[in-house]
BAFI-3210 file (N, C-alpha, C; in Angstrom, 3 decimals, decimal comma, padded with zeros to 6 digits):
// residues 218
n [1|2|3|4|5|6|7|8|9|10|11|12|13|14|15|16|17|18|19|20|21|22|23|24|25|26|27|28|29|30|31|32|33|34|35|36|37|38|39|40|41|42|43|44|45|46|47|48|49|50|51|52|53|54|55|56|57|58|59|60|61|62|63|64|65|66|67|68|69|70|71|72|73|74|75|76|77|78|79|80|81|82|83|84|85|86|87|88|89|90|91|92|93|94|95|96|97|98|99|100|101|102|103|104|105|106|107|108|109|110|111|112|113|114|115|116|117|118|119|120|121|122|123|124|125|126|127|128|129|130|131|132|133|134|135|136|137|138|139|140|141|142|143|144|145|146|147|148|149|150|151|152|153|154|155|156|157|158|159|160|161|162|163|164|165|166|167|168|169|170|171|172|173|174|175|176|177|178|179|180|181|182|183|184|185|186|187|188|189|190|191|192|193|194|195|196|197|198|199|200|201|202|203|204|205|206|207|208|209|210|211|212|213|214|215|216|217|218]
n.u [-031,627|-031,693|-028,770|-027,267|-026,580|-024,279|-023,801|-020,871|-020,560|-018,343|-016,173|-013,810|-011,069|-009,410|-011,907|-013,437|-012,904|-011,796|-014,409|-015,627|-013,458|-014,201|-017,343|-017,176|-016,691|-018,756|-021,256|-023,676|-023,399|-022,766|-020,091|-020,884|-020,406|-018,419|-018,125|-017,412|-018,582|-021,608|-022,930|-021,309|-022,557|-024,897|-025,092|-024,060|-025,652|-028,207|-027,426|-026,822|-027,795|-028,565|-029,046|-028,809|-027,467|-024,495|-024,419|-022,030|-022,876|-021,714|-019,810|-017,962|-019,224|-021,971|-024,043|-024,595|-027,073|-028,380|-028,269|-029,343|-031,630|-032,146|-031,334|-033,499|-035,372|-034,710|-034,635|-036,789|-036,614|-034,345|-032,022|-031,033|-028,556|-027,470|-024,127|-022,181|-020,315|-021,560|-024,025|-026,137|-029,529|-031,481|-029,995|-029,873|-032,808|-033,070|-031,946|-033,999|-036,116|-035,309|-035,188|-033,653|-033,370|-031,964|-029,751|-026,733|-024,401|-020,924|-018,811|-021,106|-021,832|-021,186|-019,185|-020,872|-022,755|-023,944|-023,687|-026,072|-027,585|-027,573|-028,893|-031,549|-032,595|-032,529|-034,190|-036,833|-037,207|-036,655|-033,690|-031,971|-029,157|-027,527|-030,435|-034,194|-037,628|-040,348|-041,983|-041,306|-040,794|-043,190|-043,876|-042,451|-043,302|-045,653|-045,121|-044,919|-046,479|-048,683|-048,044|-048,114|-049,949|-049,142|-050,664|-051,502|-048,861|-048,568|-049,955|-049,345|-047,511|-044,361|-041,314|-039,140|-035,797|-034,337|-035,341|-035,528|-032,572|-032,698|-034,457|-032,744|-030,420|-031,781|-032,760|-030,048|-029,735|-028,905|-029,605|-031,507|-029,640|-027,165|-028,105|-028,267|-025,491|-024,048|-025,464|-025,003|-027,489|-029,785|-030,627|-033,227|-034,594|-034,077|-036,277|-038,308|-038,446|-038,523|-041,040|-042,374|-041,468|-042,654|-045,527|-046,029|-045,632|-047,345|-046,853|-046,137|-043,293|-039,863|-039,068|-041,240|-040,378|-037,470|-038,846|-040,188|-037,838|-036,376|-038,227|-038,438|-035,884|-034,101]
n.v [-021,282|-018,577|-016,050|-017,325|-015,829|-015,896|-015,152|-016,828|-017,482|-018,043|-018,480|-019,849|-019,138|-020,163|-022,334|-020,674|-019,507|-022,116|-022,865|-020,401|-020,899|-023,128|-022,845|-020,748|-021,766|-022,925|-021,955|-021,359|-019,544|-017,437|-015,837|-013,655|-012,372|-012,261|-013,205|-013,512|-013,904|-014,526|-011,634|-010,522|-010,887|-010,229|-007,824|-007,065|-008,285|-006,345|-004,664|-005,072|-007,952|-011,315|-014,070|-016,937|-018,172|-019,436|-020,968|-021,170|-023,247|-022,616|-019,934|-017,101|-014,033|-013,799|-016,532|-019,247|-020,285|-017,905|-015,946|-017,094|-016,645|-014,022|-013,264|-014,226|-012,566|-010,057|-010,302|-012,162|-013,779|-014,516|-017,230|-019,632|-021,638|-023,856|-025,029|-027,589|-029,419|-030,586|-032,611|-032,907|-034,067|-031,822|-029,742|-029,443|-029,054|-026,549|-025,225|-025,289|-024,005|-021,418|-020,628|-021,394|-023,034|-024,930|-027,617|-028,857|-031,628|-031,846|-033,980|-035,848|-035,212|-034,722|-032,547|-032,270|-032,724|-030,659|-028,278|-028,692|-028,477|-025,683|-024,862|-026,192|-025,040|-022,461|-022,523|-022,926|-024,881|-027,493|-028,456|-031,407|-033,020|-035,309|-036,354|-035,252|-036,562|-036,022|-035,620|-034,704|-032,377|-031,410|-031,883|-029,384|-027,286|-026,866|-026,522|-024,027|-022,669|-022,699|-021,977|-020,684|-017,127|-013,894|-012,522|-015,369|-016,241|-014,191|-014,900|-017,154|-019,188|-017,619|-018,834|-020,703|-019,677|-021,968|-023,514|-021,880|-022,442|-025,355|-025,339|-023,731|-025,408|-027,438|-026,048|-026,643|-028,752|-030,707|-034,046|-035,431|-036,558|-035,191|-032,712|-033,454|-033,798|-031,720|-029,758|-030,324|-031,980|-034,952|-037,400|-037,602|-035,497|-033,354|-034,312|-033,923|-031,133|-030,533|-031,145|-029,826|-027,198|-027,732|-028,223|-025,216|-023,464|-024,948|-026,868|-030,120|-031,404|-031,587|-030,693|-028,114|-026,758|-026,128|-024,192|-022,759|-021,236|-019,998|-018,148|-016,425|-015,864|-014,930]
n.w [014,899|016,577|018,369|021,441|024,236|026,507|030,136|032,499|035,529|038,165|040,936|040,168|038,340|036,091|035,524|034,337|032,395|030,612|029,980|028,432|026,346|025,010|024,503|022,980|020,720|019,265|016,783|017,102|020,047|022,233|024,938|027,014|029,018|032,322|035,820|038,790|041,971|043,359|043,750|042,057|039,769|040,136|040,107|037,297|035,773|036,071|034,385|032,232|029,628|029,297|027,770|028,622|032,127|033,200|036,156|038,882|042,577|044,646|046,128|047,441|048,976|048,314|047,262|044,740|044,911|046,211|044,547|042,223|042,683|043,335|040,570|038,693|039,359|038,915|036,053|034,577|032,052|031,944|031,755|033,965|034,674|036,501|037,352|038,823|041,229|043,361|044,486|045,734|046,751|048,151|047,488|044,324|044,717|045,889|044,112|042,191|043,155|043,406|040,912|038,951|035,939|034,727|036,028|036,210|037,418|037,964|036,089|035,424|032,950|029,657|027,271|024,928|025,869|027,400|026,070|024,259|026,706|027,229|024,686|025,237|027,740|026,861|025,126|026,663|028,298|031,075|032,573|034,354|035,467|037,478|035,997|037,009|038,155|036,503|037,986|040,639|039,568|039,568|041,808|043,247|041,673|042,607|045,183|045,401|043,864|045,323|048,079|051,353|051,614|052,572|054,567|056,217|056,518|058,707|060,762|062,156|064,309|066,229|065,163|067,479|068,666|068,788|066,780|065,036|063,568|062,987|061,090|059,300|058,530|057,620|055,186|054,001|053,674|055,190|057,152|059,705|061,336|060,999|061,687|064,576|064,943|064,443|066,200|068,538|070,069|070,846|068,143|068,172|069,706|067,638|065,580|067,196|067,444|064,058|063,938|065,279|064,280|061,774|062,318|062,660|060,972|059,068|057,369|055,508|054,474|053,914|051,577|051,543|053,603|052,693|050,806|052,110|053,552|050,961|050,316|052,348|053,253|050,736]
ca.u [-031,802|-031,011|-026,994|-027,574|-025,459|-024,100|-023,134|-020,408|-020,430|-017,509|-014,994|-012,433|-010,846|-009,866|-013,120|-014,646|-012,130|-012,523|-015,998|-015,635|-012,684|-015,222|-018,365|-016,832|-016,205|-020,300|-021,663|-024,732|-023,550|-021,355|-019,719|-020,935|-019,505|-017,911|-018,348|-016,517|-019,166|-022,937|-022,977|-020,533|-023,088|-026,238|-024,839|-023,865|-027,356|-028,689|-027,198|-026,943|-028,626|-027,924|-030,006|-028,571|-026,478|-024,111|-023,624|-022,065|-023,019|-020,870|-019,157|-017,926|-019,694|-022,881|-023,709|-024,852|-028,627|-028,936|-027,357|-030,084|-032,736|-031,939|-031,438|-035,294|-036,914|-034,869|-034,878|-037,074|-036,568|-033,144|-032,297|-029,957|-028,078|-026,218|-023,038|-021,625|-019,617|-022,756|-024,843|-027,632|-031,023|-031,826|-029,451|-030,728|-034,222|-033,586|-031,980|-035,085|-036,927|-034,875|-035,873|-033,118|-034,103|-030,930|-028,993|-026,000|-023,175|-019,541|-018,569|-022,483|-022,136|-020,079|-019,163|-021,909|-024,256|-023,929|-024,133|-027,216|-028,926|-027,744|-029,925|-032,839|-032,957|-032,834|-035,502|-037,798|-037,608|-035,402|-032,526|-031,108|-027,753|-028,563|-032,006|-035,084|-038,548|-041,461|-043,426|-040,365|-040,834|-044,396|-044,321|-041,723|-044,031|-046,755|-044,920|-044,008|-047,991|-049,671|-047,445|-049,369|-050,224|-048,374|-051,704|-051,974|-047,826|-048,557|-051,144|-048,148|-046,941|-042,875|-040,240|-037,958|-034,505|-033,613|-035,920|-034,842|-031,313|-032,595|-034,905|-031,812|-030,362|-032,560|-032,522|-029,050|-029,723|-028,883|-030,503|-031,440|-028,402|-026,145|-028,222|-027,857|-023,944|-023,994|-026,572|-024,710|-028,255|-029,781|-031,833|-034,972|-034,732|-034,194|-037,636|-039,773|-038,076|-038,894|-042,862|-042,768|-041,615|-044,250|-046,762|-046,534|-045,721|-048,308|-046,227|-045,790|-042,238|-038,450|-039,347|-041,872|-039,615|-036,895|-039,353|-040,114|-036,118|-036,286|-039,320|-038,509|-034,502|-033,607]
ca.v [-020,654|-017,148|-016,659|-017,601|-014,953|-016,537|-015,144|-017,519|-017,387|-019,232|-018,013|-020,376|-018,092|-021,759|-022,635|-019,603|-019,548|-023,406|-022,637|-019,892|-021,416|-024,877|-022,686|-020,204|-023,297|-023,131|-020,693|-020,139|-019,595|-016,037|-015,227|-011,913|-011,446|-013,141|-013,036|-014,686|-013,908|-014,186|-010,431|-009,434|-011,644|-009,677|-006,253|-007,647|-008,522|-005,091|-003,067|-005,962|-008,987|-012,454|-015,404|-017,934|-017,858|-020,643|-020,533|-022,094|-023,083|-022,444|-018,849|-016,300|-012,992|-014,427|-018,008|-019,195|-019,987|-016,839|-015,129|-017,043|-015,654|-012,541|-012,483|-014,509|-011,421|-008,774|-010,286|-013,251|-013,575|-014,641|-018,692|-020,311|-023,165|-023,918|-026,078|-027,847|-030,745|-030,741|-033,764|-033,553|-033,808|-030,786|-028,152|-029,356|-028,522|-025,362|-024,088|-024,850|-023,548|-019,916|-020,288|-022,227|-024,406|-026,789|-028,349|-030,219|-032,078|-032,108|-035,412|-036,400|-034,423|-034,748|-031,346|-031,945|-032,489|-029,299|-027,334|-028,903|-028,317|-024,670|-024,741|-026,445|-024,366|-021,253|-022,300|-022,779|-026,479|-027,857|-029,582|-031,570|-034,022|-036,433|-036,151|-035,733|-036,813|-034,770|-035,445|-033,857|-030,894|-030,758|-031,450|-028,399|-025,890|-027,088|-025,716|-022,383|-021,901|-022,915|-021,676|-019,658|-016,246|-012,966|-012,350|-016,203|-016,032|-012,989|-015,253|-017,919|-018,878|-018,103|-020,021|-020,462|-019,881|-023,093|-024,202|-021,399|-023,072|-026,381|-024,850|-023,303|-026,457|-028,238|-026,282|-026,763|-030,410|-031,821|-035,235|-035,579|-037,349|-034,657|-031,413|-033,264|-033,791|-029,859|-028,690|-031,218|-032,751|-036,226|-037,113|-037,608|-034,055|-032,733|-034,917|-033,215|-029,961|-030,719|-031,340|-028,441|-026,343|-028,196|-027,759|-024,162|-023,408|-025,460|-027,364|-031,445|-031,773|-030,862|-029,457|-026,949|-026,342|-024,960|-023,181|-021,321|-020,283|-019,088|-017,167|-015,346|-015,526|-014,794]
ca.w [016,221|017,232|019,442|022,991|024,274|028,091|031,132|033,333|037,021|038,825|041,299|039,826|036,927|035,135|035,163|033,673|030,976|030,412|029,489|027,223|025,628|024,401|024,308|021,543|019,406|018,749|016,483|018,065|021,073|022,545|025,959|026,646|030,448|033,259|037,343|039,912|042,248|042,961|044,382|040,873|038,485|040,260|039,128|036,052|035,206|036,047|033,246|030,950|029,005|028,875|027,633|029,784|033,343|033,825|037,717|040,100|043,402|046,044|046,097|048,267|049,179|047,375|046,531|043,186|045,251|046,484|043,321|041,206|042,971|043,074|039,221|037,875|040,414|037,726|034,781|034,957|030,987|031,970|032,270|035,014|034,836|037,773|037,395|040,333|042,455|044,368|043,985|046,656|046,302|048,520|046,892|043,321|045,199|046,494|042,846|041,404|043,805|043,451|039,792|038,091|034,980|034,647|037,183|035,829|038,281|036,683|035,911|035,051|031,471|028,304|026,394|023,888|026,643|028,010|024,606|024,086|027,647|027,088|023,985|025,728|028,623|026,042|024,561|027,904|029,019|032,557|032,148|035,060|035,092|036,940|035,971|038,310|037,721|035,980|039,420|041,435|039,155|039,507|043,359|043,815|041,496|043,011|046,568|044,848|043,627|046,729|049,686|051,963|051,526|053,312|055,518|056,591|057,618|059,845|061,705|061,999|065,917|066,028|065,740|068,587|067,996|067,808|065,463|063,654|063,379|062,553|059,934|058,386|058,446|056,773|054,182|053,552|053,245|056,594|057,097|061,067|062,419|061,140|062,242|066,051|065,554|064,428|067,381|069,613|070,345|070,262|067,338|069,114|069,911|066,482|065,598|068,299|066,723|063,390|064,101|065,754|062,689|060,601|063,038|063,351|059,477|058,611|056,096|055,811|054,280|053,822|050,122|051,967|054,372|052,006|050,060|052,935|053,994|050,372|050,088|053,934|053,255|049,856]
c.u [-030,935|-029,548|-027,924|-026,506|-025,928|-022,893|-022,326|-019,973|-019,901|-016,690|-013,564|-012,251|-010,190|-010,943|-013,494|-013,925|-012,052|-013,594|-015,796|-014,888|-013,675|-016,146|-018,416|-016,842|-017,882|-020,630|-022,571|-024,800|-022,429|-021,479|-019,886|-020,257|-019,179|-018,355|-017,902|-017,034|-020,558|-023,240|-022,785|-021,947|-024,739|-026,037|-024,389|-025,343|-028,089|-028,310|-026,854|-027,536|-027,818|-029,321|-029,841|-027,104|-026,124|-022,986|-023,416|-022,427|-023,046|-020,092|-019,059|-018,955|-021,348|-023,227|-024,984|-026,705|-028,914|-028,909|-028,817|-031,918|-033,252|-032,008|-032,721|-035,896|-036,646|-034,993|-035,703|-037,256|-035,020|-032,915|-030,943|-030,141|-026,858|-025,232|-022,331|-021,116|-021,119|-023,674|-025,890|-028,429|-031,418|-031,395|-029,898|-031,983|-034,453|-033,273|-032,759|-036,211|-036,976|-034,908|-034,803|-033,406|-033,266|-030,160|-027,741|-024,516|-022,275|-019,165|-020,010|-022,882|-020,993|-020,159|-020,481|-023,027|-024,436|-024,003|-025,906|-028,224|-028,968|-028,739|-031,191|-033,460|-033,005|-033,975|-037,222|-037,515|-036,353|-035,221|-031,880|-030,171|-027,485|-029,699|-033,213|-036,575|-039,679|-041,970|-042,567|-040,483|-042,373|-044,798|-043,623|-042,676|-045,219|-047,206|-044,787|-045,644|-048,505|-049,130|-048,518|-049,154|-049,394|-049,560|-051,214|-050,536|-047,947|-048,767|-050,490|-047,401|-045,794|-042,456|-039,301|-036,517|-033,876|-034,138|-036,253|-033,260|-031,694|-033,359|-033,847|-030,760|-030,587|-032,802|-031,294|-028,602|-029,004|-029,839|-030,292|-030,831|-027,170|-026,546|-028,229|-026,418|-024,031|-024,131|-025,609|-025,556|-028,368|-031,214|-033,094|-035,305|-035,033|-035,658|-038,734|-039,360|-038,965|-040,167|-042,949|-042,968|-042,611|-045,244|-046,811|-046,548|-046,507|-048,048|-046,297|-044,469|-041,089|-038,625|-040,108|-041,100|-038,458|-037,761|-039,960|-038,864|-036,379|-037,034|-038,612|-037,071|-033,839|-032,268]
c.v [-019,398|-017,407|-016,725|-016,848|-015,663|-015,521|-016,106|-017,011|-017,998|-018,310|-019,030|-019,842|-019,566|-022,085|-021,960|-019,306|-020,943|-023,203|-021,793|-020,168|-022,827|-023,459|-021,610|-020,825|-023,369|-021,872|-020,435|-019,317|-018,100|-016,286|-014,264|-011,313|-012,813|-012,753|-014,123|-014,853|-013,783|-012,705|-009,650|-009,549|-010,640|-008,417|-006,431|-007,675|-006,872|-004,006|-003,792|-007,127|-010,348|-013,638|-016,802|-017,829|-019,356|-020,463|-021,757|-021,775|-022,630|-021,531|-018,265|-015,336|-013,727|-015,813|-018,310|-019,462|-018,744|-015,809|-015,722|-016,469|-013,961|-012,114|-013,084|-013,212|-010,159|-009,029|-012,027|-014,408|-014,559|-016,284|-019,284|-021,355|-023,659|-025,346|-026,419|-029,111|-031,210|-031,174|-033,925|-033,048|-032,564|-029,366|-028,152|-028,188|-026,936|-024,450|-024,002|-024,270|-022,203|-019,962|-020,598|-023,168|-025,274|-026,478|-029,468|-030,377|-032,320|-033,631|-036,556|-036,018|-034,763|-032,600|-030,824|-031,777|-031,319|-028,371|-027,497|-028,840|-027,120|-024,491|-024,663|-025,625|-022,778|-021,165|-022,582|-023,962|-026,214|-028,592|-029,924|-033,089|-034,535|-035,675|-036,280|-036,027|-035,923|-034,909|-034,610|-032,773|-030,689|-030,515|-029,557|-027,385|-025,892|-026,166|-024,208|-021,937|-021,942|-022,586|-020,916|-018,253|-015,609|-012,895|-014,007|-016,151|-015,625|-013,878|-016,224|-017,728|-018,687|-018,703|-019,734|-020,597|-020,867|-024,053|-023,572|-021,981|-024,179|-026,173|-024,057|-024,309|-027,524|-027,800|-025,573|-027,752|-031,159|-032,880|-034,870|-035,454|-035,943|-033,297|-031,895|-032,912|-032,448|-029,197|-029,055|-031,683|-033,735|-036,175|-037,066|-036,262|-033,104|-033,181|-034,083|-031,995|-029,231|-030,878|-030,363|-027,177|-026,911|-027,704|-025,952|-023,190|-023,755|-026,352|-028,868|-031,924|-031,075|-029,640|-027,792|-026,167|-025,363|-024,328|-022,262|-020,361|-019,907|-017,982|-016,119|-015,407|-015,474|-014,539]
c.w [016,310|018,343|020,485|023,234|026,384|029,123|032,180|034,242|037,778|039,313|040,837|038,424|035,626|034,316|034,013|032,280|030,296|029,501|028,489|026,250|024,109|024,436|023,110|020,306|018,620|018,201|016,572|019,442|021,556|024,320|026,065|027,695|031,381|034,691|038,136|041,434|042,126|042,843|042,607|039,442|038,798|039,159|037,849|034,800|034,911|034,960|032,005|030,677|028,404|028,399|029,163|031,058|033,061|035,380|038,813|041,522|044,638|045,936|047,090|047,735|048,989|046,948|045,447|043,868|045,162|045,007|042,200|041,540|042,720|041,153|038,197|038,384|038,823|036,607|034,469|032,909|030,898|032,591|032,961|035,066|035,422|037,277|038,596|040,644|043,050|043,957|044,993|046,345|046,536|048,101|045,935|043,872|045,313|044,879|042,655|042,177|043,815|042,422|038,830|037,185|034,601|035,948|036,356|036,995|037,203|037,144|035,172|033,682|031,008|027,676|026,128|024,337|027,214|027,268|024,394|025,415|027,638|025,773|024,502|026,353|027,694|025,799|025,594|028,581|030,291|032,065|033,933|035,027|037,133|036,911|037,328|037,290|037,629|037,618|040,657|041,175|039,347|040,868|043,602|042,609|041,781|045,187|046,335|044,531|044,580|047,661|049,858|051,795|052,507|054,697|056,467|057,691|059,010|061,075|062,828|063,904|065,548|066,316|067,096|068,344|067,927|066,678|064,162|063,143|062,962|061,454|059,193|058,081|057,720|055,333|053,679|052,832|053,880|057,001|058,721|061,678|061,866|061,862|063,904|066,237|065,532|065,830|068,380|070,780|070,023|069,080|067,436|069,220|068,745|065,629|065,862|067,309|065,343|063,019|064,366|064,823|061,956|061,123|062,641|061,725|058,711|057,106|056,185|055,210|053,884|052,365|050,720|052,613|053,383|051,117|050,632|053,308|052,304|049,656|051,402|053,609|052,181|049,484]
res [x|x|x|x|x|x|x|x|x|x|x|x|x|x|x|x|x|x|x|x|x|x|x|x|x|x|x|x|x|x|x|x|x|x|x|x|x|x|x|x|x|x|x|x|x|x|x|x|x|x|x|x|x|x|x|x|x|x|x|x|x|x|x|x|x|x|x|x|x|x|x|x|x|x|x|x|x|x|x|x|x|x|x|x|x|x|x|x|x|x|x|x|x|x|x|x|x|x|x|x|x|x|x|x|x|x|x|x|x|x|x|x|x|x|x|x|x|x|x|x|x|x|x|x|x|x|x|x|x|x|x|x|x|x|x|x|x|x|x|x|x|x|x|x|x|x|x|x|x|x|x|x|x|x|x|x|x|x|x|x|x|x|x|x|x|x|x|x|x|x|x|x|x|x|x|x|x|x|x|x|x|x|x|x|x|x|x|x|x|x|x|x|x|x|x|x|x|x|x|x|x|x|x|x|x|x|x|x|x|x|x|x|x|x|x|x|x|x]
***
């Protein structure tokens, strides 16, 4: 196999030296740059070439979602593999939804496993730690081919500002009972809410739902 030449994306300067420290140790594998933000890792991208991103989640200025969006649109050639604390279903969701092909949680990998999903994901396949199921990946590119069209949006009743807040919410990966404590409504309320956004989006579930906040909020 050809080097995998890697970009690492972590505001903890540990971290990011961590990583290249163990990922030098492989000789297919190079460090070509660093970023301690999503914002630093965009412009990064733009005037240079990496095989694979290893980014994390949760950053200032930028966060490793938005950050991997932004960098499949310029170089869609280019493969992200978010590393993270962050074990919920819905953030998994939304990486791969902004065009991430691994997902691994720290503590859920060994070394070797992580050498080898940077391979995988080099070579085209998704890698995620824990694992999700082929039908998870086929529902979520199944939301990414079929959303609705720019025309059909237009046609689209608006939201009301608070069901723009609970639609941003949701896809954060707030279950019900916490977007009332947030709102400081009852859950019944957030319910009716929630139909309402479906209804008028024309969507039937949370997956659609964030794959609309990241189509319209990149």
């Amino acid at each position: 196999m050809s080097r995998i030449n890697i970009l690492i994306v972590d505001d903890n300067f540990v971290a990011r030296r961590g990583l290249r420290s163990f990922l030098e140790t492989e000789s297919d594998i190079a460090v070509v740059g660093e970023a301690s933000t999503g914002r630093t890792a965009i412009e990064w991208v733009k005037g240079n070439n990496a095989d694979v991103v290893l980014m994390d989640v949760r950053m200032p200025d930028t966060d490793g979602i938005a950050a991997t969006a932004e960098i499949t649109k310029l170089k869609p050639e280019t493969k992200v593999l978010m590393l993270t604390v962050v074990e919920e279903q819905a953030t998994l969701l939304r990486a791969l939804l902004a065009g991430a092909r691994g997902y691994m949680v720290y503590g859920r990998f060994n070394p070797d496993e992580l050498v080898e999903a940077i391979r995988t994901i080099a070579s085209g396949e998704v890698v995620t730690r824990p694992p999700v199921s082929s039908a998870l990946l086929d529902n979520i590119q199944s939301h990414i081919n079929g959303f609705h069209d720019i025309a059909e949006m237009e046609s689209m009743e608006p939201l009301t500002d608070r069901e723009k807040e609970i639609l941003n919410l949701i896809a954060l990966g707030r279950g019900n009972r916490q977007i009332a404590d947030t709102l400081n409504i009852e859950e019944k309320t957030v319910k009716n809410h929630i139909n309402n956004i479906y209804s008028k989006l024309q969507i039937k579930s949370r997956y659609e739902a964030i794959s609309y906040m990241l189509r319209h909020n990149p």
